[in-house]
C-alpha positions in Angstrom: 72.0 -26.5 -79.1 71.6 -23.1 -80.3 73.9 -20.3 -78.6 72.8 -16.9 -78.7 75.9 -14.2 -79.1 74.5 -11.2 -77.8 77.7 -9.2 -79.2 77.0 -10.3 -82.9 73.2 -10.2 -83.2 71.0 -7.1 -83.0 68.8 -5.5 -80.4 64.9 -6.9 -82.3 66.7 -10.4 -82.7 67.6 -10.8 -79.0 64.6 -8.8 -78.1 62.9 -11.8 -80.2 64.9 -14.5 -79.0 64.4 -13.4 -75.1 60.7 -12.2 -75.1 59.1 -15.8 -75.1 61.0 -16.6 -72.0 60.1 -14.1 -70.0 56.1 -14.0 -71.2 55.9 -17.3 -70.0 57.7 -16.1 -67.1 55.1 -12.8 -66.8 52.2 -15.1 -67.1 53.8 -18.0 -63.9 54.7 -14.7 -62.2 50.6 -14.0 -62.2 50.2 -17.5 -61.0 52.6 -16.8 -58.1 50.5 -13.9 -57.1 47.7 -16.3 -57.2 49.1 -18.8 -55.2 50.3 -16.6 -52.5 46.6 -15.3 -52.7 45.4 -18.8 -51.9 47.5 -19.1 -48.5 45.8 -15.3 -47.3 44.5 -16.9 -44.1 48.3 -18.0 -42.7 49.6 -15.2 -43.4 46.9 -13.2 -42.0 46.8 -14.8 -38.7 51.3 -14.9 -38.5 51.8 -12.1 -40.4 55.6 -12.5 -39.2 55.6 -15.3 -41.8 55.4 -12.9 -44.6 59.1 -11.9 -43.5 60.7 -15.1 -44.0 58.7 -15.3 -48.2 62.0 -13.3 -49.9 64.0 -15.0 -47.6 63.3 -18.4 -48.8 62.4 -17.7 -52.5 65.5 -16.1 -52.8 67.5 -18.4 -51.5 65.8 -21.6 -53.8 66.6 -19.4 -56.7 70.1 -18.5 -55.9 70.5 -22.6 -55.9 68.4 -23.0 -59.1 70.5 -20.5 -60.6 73.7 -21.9 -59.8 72.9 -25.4 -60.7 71.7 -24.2 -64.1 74.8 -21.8 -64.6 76.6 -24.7 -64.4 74.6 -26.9 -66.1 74.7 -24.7 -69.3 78.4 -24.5 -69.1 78.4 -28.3 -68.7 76.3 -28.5 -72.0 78.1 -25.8 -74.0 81.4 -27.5 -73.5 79.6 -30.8 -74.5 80.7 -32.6 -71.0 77.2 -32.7 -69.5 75.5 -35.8 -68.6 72.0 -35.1 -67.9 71.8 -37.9 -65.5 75.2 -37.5 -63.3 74.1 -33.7 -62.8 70.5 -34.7 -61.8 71.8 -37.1 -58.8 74.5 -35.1 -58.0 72.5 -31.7 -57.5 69.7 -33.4 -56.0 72.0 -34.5 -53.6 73.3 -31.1 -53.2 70.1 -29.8 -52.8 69.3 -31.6 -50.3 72.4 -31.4 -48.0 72.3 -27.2 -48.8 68.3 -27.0 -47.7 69.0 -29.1 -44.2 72.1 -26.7 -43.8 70.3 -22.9 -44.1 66.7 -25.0 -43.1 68.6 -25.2 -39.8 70.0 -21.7 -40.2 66.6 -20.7 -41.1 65.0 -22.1 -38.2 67.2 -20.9 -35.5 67.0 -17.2 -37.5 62.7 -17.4 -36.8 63.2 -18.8 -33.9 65.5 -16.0 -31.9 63.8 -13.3 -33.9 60.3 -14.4 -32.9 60.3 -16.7 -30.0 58.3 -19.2 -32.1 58.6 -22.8 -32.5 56.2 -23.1 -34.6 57.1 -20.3 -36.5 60.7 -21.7 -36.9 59.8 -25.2 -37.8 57.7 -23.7 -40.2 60.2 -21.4 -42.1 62.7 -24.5 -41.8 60.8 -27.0 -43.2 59.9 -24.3 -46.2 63.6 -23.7 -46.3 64.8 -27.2 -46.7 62.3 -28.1 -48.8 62.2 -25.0 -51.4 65.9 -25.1 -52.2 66.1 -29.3 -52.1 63.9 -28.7 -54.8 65.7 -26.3 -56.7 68.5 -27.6 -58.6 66.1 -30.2 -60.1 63.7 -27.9 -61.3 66.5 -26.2 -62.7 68.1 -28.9 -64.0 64.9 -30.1 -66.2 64.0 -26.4 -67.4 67.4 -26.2 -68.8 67.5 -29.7 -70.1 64.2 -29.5 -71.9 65.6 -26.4 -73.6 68.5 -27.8 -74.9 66.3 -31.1 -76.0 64.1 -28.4 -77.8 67.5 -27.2 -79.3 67.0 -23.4 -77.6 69.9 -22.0 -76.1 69.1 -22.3 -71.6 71.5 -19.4 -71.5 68.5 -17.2 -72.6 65.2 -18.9 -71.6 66.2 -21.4 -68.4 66.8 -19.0 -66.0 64.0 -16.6 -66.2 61.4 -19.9 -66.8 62.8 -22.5 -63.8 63.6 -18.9 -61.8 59.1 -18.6 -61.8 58.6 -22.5 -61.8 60.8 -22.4 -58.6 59.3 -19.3 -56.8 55.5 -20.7 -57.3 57.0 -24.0 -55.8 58.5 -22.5 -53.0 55.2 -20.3 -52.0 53.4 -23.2 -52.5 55.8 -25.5 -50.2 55.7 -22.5 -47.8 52.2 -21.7 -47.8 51.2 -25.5 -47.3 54.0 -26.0 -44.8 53.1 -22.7 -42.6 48.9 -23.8 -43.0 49.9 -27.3 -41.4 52.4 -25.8 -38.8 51.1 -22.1 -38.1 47.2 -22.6 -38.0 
């Protein structure tokens, strides 16, 4: 793996080194907008759902970022199993979605009066961040397979890959539930 020391290289070289990261992530970040796009109906008909969309993306990411801050640590000290740290943070995942799913849930739920509405942002919930720490996990691994430094391109990369998967779970989730 190759680690980038930001204090010992200059400002083009980083610039270099972090650009392709976060074009990929500009370009998934247009795809996002397109997905949302796709789930117009749902949101036009609840538009109380649309509250709950930085809610939940932000908390899948928060998750994806932790698993893959710890991940790269993991891999920099050279004590990582790629394995061990996929069962063990999908199991995390899950346990950590059914938790604020719940929280989720009864937060739609008082604030709205809606069932529906509250199974809806759950579900999303539990299923958005269950997801994260393995989406996190593989962005980050593939990058050190590719012999890149995650510290620099995982987190803005899995951070898009996880928010279009979390509109998408949402926006499917909310269609079957909400219309």
């Amino acid at each position: 793996m190759r680690i980038v020391e930001d204090d010992k290289l200059g400002i083009l070289t980083l610039v270099r080194l972090r650009v392709p990261s976060l074009f990929i992530g500009l370009v998934l970040g247009l795809a996002l907008s397109f997905v949302t796009s796709e789930f117009e109906e749902v949101l036009q008909r609840n538009v109380e759902a649309v509250f709950f969309i930085p809610f939940i993306v932000y908390m899948a990411d928060a998750m994806g970022t932790q698993t893959q801050t710890i991940y790269t640590r993991g891999l920099t000290k050279g004590k990582a199993r790629f394995l061990t740290y996929l069962v063990k943070e999908t199991v995390l995942g899950i346990l950590v979605g059914f938790v604020f799913g719940l929280l989720a849930a009864g937060a739609a739920l008082l604030w709205f009066k809606s069932t529906a509405l509250g199974l809806a942002v759950g579900t999303a919930m539990f299923a958005a961040v269950g997801t994260a720490p393995v989406i996190a996990l593989i962005v980050t691994e593939v990058l050190e397979l590719e012999h890149q430094d995650p510290a620099v391109g995982a987190g803005p990369i899995a951070t898009v890959i996880q928010d279009v998967v979390s509109i998408t779970l949402f926006g499917l989730i909310a269609s079957s539930i909400l219309l």
